[in-house]
C-alpha positions as CSV (number, residue, x, y, z in Angstrom):
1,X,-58.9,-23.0,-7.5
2,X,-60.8,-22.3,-10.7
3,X,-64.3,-23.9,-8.9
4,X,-63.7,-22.3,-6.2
5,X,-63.0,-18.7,-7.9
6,X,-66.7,-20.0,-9.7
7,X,-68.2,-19.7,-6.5
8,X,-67.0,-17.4,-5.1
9,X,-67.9,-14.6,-8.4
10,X,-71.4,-16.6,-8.2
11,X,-72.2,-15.9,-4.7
12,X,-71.1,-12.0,-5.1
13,X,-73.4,-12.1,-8.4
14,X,-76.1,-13.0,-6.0
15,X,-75.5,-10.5,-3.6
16,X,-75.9,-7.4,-6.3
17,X,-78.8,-9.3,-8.0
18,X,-80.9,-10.2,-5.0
19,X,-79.8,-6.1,-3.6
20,X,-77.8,-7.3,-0.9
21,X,-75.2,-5.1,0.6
22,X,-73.7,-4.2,4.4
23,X,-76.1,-3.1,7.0
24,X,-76.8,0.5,7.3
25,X,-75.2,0.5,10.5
26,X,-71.0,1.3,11.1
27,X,-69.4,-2.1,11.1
28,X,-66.0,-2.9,12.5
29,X,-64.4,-6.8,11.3
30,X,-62.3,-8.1,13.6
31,X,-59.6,-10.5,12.7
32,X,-57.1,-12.8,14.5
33,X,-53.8,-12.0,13.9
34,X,-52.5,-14.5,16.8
35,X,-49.8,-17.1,15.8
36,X,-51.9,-19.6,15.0
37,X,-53.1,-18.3,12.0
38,X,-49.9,-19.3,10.5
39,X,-51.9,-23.5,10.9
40,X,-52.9,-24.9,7.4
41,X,-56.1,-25.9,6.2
42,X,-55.8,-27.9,2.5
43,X,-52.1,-27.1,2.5
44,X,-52.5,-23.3,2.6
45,X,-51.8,-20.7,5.7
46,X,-54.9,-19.8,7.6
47,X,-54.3,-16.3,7.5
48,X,-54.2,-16.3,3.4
49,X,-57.3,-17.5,3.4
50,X,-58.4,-15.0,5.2
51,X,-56.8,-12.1,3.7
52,X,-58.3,-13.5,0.6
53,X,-61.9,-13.9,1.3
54,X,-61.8,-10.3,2.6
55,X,-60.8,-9.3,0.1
56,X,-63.6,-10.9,-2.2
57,X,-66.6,-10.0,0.2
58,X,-65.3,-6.1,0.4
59,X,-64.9,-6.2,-3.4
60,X,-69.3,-5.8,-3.1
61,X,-69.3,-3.3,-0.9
62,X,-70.9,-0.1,-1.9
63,X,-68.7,2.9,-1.7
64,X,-70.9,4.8,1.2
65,X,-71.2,1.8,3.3
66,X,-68.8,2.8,7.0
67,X,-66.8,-0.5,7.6
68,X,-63.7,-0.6,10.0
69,X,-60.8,-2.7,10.7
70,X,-59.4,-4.2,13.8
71,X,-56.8,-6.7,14.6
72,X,-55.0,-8.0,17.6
73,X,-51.9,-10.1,18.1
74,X,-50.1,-8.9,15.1
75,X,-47.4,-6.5,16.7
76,X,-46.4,-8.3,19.6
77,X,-45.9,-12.3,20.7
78,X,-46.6,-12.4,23.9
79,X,-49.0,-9.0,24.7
80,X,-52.7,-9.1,25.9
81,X,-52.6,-5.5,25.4
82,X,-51.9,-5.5,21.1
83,X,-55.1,-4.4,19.8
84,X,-55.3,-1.8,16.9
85,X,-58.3,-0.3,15.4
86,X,-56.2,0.0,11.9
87,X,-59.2,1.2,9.9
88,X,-62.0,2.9,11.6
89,X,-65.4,3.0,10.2
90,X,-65.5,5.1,7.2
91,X,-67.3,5.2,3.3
92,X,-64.5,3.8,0.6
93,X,-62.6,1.5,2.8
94,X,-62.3,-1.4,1.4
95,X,-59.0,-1.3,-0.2
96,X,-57.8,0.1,3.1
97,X,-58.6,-2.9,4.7
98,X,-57.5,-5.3,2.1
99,X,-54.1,-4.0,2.6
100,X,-54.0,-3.7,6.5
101,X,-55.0,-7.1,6.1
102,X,-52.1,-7.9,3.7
103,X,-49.8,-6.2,5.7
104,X,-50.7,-7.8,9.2
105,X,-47.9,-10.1,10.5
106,X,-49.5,-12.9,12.9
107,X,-47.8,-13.4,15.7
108,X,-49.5,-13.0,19.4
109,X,-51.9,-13.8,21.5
110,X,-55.9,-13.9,21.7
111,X,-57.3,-11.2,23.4
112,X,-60.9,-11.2,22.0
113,X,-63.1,-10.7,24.6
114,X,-61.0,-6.9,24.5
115,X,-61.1,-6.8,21.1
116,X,-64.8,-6.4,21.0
117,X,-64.9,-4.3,24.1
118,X,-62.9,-2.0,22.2
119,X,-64.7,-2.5,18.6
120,X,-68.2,-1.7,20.2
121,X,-66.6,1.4,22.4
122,X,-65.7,2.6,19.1
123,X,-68.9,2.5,17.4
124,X,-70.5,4.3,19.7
125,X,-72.7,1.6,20.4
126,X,-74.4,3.2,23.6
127,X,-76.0,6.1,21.1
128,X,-76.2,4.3,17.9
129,X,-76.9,0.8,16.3
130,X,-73.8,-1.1,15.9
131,X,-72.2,-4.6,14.8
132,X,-69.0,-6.4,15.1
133,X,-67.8,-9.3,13.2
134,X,-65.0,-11.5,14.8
135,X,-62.8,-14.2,12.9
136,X,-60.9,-16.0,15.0
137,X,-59.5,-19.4,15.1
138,X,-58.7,-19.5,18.5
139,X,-60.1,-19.2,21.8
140,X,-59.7,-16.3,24.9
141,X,-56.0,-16.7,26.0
142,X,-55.7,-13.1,28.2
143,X,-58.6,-14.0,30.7
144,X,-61.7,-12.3,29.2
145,X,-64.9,-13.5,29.8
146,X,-66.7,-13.4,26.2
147,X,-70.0,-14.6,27.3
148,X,-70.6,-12.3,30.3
149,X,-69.4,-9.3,27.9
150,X,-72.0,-10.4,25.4
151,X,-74.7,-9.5,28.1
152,X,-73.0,-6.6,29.0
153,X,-73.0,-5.2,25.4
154,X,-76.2,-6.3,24.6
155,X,-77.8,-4.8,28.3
156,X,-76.0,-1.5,27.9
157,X,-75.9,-1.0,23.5
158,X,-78.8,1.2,21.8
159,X,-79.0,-2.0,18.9
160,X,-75.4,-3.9,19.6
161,X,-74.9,-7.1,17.4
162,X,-71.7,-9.5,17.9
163,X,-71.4,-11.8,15.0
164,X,-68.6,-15.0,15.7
165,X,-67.1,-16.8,13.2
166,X,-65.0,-19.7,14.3
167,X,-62.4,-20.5,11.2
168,X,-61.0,-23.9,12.0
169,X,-62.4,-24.3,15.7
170,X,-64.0,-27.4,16.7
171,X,-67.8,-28.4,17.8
172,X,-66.3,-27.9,21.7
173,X,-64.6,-25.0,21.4
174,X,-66.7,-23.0,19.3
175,X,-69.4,-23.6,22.1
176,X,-67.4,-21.6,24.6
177,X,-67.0,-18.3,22.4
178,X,-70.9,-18.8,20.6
179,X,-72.4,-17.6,23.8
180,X,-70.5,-14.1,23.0
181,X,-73.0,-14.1,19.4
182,X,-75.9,-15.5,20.9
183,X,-76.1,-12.9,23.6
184,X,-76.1,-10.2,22.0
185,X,-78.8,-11.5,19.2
186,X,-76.1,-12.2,16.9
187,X,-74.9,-15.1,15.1
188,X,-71.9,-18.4,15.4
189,X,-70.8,-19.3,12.3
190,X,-68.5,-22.8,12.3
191,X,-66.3,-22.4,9.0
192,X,-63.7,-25.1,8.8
193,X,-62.4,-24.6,5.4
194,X,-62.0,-21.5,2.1
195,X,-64.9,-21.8,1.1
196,X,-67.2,-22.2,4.6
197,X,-65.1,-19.0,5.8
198,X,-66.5,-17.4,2.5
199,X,-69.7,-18.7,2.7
200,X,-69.6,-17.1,6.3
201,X,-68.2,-13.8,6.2
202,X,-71.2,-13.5,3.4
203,X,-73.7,-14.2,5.5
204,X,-72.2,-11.5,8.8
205,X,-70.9,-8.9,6.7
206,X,-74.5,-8.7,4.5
207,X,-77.8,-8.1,5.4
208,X,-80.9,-8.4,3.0
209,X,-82.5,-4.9,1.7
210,X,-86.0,-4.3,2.4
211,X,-88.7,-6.3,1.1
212,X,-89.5,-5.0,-2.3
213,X,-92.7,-3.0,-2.8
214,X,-96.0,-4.8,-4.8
215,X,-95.6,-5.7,-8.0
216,X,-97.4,-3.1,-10.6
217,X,-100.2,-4.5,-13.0
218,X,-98.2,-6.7,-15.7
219,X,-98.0,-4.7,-18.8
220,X,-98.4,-5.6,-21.7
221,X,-96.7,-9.1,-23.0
222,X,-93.6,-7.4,-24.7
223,X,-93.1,-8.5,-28.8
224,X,-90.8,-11.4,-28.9
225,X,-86.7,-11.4,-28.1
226,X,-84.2,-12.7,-30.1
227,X,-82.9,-15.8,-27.9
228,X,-80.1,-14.9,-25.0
229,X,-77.5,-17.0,-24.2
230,X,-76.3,-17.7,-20.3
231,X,-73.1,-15.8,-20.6
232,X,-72.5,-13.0,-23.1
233,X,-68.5,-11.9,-22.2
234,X,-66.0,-13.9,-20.8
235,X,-62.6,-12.4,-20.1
236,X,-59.1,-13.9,-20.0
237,X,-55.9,-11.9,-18.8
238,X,-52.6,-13.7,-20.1
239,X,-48.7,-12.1,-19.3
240,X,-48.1,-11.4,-22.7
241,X,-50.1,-11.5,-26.3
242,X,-50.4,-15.6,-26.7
243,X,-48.4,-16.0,-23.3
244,X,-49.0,-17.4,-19.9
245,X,-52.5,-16.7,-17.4
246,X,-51.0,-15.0,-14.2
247,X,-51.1,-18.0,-11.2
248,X,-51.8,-15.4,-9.1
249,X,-55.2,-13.7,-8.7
250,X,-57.1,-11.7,-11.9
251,X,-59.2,-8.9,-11.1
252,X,-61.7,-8.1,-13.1
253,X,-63.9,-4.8,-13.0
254,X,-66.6,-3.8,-15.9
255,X,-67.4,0.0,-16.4
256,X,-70.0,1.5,-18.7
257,X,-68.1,2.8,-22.2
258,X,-69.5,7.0,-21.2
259,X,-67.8,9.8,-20.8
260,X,-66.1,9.2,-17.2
261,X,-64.7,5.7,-18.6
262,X,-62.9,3.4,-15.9
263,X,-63.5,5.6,-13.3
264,X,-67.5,6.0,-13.9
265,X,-70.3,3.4,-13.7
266,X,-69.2,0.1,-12.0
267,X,-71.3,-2.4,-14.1
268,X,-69.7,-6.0,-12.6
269,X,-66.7,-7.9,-11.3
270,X,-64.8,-11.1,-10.8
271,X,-61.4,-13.0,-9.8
272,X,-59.9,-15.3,-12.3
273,X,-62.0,-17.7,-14.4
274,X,-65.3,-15.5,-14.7
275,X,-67.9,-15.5,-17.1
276,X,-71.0,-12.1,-17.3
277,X,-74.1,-11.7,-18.3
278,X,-74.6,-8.4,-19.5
279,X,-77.1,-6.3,-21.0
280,X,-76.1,-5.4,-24.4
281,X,-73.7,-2.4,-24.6
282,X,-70.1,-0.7,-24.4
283,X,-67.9,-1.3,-21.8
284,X,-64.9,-1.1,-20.7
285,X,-63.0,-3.8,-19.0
286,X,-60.3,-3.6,-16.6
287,X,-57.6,-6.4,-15.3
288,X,-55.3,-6.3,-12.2
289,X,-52.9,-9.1,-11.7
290,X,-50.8,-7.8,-8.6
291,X,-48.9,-4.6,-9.9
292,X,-50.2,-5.0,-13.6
293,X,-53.0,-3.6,-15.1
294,X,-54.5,-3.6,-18.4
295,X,-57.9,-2.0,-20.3
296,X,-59.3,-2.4,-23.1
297,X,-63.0,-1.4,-25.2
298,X,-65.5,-4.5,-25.7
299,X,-68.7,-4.2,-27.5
300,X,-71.7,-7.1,-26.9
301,X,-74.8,-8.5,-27.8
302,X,-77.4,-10.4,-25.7
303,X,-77.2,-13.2,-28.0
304,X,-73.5,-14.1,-28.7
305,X,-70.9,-15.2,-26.0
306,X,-67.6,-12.6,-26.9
307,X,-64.3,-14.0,-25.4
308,X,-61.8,-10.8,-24.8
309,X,-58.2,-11.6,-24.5
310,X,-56.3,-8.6,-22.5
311,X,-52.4,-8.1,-22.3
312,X,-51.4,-7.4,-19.1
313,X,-47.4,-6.8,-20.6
314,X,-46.1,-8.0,-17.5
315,X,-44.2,-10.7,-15.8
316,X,-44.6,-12.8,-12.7
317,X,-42.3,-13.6,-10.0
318,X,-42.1,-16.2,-7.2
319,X,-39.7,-15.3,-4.9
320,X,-38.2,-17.5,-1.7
321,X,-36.3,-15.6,0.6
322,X,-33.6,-17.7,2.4
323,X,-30.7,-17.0,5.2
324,X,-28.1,-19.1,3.6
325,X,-28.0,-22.0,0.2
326,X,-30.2,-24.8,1.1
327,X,-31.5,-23.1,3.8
328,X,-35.5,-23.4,4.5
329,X,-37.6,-20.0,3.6
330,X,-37.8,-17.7,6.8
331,X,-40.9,-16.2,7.0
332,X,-38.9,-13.4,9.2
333,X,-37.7,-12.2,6.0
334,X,-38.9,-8.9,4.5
335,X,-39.3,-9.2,0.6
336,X,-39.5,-5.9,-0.9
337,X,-40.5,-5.5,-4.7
338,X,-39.6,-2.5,-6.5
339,X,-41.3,-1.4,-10.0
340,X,-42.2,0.4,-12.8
341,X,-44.6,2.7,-10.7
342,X,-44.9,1.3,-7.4
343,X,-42.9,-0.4,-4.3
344,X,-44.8,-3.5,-2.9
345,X,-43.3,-4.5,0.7
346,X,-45.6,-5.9,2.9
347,X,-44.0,-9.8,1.9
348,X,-42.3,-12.1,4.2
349,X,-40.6,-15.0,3.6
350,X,-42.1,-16.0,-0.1
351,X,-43.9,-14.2,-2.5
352,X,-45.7,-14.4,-5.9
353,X,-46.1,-11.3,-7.9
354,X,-47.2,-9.9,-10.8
355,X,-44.8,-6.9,-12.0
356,X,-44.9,-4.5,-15.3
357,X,-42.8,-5.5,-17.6
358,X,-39.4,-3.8,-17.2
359,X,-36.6,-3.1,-14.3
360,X,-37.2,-4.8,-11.4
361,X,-35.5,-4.7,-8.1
362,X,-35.8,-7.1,-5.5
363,X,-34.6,-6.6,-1.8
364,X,-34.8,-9.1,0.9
365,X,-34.2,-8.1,4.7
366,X,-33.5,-10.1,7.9
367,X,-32.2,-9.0,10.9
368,X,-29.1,-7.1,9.9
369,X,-28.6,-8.8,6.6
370,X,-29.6,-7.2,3.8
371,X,-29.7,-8.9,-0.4
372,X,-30.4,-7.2,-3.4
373,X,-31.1,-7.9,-7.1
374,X,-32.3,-5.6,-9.8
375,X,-33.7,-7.7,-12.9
376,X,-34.7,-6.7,-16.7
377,X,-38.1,-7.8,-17.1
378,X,-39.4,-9.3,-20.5
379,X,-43.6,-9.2,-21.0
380,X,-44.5,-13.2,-20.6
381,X,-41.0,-14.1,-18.3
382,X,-42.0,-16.4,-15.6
383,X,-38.9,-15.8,-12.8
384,X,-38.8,-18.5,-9.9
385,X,-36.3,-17.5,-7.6
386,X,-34.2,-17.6,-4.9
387,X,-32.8,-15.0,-2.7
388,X,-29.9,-15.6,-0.7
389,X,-29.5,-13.3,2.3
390,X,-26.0,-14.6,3.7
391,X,-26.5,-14.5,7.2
392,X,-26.1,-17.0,10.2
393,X,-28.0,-16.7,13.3
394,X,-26.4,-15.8,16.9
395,X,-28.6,-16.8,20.0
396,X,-27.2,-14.6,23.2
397,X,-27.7,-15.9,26.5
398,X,-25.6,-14.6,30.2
399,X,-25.0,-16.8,33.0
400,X,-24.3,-15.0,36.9
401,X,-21.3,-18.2,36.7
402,X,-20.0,-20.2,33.6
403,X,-22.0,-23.3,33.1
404,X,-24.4,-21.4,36.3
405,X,-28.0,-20.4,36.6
406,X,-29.1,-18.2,33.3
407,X,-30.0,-14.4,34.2
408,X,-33.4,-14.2,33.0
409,X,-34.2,-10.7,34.2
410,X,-33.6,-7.2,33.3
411,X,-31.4,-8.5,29.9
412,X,-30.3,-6.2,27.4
413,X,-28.4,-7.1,24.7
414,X,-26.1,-5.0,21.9
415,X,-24.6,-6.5,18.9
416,X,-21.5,-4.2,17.9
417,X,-18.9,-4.5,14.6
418,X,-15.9,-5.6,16.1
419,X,-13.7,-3.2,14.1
420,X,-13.1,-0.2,16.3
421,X,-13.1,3.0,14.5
422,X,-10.2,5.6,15.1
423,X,-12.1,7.1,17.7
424,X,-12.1,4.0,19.8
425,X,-16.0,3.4,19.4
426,X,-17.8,0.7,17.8
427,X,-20.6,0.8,15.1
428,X,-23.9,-1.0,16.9
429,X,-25.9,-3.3,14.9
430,X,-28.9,-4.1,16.3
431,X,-30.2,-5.1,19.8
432,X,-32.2,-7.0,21.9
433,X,-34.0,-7.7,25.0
434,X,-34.3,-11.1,27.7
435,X,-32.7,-14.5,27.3
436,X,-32.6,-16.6,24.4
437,X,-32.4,-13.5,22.1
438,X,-31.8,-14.2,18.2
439,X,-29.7,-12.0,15.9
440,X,-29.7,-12.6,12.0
441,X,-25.8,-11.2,10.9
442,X,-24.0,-11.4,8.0
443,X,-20.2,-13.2,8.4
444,X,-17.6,-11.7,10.6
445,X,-16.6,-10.5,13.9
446,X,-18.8,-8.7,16.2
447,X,-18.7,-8.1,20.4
448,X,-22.2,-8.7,22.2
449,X,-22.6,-6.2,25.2
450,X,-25.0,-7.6,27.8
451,X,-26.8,-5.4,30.5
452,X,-28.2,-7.2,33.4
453,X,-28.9,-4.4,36.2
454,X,-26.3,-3.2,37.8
455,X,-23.6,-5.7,35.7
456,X,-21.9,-5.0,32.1
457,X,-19.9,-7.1,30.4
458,X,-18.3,-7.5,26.7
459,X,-17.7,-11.2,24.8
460,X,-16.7,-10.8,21.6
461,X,-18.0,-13.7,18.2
462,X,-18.1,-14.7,14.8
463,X,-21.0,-15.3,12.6
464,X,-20.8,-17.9,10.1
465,X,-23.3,-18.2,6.9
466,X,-26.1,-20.7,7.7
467,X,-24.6,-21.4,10.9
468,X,-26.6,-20.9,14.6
469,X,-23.7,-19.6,16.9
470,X,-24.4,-19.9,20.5
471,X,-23.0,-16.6,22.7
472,X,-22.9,-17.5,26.1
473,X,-22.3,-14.7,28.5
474,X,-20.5,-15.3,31.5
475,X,-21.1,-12.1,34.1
476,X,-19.1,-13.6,37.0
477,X,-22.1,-12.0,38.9
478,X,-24.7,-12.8,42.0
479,X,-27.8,-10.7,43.4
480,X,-28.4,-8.7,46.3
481,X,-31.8,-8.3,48.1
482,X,-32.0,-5.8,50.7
483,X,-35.0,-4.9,53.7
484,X,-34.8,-1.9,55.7
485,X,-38.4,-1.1,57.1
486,X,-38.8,2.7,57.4
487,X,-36.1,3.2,54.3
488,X,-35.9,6.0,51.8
489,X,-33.7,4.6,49.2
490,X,-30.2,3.0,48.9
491,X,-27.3,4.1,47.0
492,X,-24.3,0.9,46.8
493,X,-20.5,2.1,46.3
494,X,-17.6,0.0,45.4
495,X,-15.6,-1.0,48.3
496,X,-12.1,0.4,47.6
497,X,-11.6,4.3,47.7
498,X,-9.9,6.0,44.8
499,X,-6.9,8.0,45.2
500,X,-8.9,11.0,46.2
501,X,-10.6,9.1,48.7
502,X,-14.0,8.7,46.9
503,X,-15.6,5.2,46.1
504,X,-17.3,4.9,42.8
505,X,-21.2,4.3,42.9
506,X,-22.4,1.3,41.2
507,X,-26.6,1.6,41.4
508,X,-29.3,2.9,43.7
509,X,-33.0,2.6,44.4
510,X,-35.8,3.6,46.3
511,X,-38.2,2.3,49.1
512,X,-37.7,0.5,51.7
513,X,-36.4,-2.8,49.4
514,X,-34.4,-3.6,46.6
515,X,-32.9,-6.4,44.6
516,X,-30.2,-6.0,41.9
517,X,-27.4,-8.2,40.3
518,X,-24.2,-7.4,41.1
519,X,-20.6,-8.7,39.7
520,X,-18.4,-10.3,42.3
521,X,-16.6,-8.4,44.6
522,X,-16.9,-6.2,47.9
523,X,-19.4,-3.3,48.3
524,X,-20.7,-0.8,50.3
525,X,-24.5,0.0,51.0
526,X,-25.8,3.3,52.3
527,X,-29.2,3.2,53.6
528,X,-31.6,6.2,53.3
529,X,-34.1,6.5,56.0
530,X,-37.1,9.4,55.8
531,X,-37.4,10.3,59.5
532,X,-34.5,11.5,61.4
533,X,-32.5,8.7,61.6
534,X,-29.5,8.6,60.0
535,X,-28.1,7.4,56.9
536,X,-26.4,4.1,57.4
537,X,-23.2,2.4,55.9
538,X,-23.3,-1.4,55.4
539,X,-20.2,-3.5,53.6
540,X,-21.4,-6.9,51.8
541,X,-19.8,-9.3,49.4
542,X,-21.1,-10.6,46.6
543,X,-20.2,-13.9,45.5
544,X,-20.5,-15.2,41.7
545,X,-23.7,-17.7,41.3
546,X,-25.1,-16.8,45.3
547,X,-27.8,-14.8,46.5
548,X,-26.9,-12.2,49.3
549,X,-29.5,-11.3,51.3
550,X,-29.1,-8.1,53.8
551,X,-31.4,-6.9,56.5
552,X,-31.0,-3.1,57.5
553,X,-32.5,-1.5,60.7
């Protein structure tokens, strides 16, 4: 990690020494936030790599430069539709995207070719020059054609560039979505590892200043230097005075020593084990570790290396968050870290952190389980630990018979405590929707109310810690389809008349068709028609597990 941290500071060194910076033009990134993301690449999760080397590129972004932020897949699992401009293009918006990034949960689909269509649409790009960089590691899955959109862009954009970098793809696939770059005069950029998606997002994010201007006349040779040496300040941030170096990412950011302090002239900056060479001077020098923070006056020379230890008084956590004891980490779970100062909750399923010394609490939530734990923090305590949720999982499906064909239509699912209260009702949990629908709960007795069209029904369960609890719901049910060319709509009554005389309506619908799920019995249908003709009554059964099929003229 330490090499890599090396090149990474080295490459963003020469960036600011060779003037590089982001194109003049608004830029939106585009990032995969499909499922895949979650694959590994040298034992780490795609998409922390990714959040990562964001974060390092936009560190070197100058503070007017108008970068946006798009993702897609990261709200829904099966949606071609879940694309978000989450940052539009603005000055200052690095640390805006950093934490959209953070925050991004990766779970959908790929719908790239949209993505772009909707990046460039928001630039503008038909009155003004305008680039898009896409990271994806996976190819079109919604039906978009990427390389006929690349002409279209290209044909129909004032200056429109589409830069592609494919993070993990192979030789063959990154063929198919290259032609989206290449016709638009932008670039495909394989990157199969950290350090090649790094390397990459460099290259696509940056463009080279203009050439400098002539050199003047050489003046005159200057009197003799006293010798430099390569690096003049090398900073290390440890948990505590003679304690432990954070395992989690160091920031460090240099200001000039004037009258504005940290918040005036950005000199330099680096992650973790970084060494500067700086003219000689007062600065002052600022590390973030997570949540902690710590500053502190340095003065140097051009000929003597100065090593600065800084105190960050803080501790570090590495939290799991798990259902039951012995359970594996679910990434499901939200881990929310409370602080001296500050809340970060934008943590699922395991977490490293750094924290402020002090009172600490800890809350993990999944599904309708909820675990807490409030800790006294000591500067330099290094806390690896587990949080126990106490829940078991319940996985609801209904069935039109028992051990019949699964309804996998129109389901609708609510969990309820089964404790009635004195007015007869039931608290409601949480709820779902379709078959194969999971509920985390903590222990006890709940009812599952199940909606499939026209049929309700009740079954009541328990939850068990650690356990899965299949809730199989049997509806005793069958479907109707109705055809009545010329129809208005149709209203369905129960059979049997009340005492008053009046049968209770079950559904309706309009048009001239309909098809609905019923639960067993007899019925009467009353057809609507929109000329004249008159409405007309029709008595059907409906038989658990069989399909009725009536035709109405």
């Amino acid at each position: 990690m330490a090499v890599f941290a090396r090149s990474v500071a080295a490459a963003i060194l020469l960036l600011s020494m060779t003037t590089f910076g982001f194109a003049a033009n608004k830029v939106i990134i585009i990032l995969d936030a499909s499922g895949s993301m979650w694959a590994q690449i040298d034992g780490k999760p795609k998409l922390e790599i990714a959040r990562e080397s964001l974060r390092t590129v936009l560190q070197s972004v100058p503070a007017d430069d108008e970068i946006g932020f798009m993702a897609y897949g990261h709200r829904e699992k099966g949606s071609c539709d879940d694309i978000q401009l989450i940052v539009p293009p603005q000055p200052g918006s690095a640390s805006a995207i950093t934490d959209a990034a953070d925050s991004l949960k990766f779970l959908g689909k790929t719908p790239l070719t949209a993505a772009v269509k909707q990046a460039a649409e928001a630039l503008k790009y038909t009155e003004d020059k305008a680039t898009v960089v896409l990271i994806t590691d996976g190819l079109e899955t919604c039906g978009g054609d990427p390389c006929a959109l690349g002409k279209e862009l290209k044909a129909s954009g004032v200056d429109f560039t589409a830069d592609v970098v494919g993070f993990g793809l192979t030789a063959d696939e990154g063929k198919q979505i290259a032609c989206l770059a290449e016709n638009t005069g932008g670039k495909y950029i394989q990157a199969s590892d950290e350090k090649a998606l790094q390397e990459a997002l460099v290259e696509t994010v940056a463009a080279p200043a203009p050439a400098p201007a002539p050199e003047p006349a050489p003046a005159p040779a200057p009197a003799p230097k006293a010798a430099e040496v390569d690096y003049n300040f090398i900073p290390q941030a440890f948990l505590k005075e003679g304690g432990e170096v954070p395992k989690i990412d160091v920031y460090y950011e240099i200001f000039k020593d004037d009258a504005k302090g940290a918040s005036g002239e950005h000199v330099d900056s680096g992650y973790n084990v970084v060494k500067f060479h700086l003219a000689a001077g007062n600065y002052i020098v600022v590390a973030t570790s997570g949540a902690a923070r710590a500053e502190q006056k340095v003065s140097l020379t051009a000929d003597k290396a100065t090593d600065l230890a800084l105190n960050l008084n803080a501790a570090e956590l590495s939290i799991h968050a798990r259902p039951a004891p012995g359970a594996d980490v679910d990434r499901n779970a939200q881990i929310s870290i409370a602080y001296s100062g500050g809340t970060s909750d934008s943590n699922y399923g395991e977490v490293k952190y750094v924290v402020p010394a002090g009172e600490t609490k800890v809350t993990v939530k999944l599904g309708a389980g909820e675990a807490s734990e409030t800790m006294q923090l000591a500067a330099g305590q290094v806390v690896d630990k587990d949080i126990i949720v106490g829940v078991g999982k319940a996985k609801a499906n209904a069935f039109y018979t028992q051990g019949g064909e699964k309804a996998e239509t129109d389901v609708g699912w609510k969990v309820y405590k089964a404790a009635k209260k004195l007015d007869g009702s039931r608290d409601q949990v949480t709820y779902a929707y379709g078959p194969d629908s999971q509920f985390d709960l903590p222990p006890g007795d709940y009812v599952i109310g199940v909606d499939v069209q026209a049929v309700s029904t009740e079954q009541p369960f328990s939850v068990t810690v650690g356990q899965v609890t299949d809730v199989n719901v049997t509806l005793n049910a069958g479907v109707l389809a109705v055809d009545a060319p010329g129809a208005d709509g149709f209203k369905i009554f129960e059979a049997k008349k009340n005492i008053q005389g009046e049968r209770k309506q079950v559904t309706y619908a309009y048009g001239e068709k309909m098809q609905t799920t019923l639960a067993a019995g007899d019925y009467v249908l009353v057809t609507n028609f929109t000329t004249d003709k008159a409405d007309k009554e029709t008595p059907f059964t409906v038989k658990a597990g069989e399909r009725s099929e009536l035709k109405v003229e």
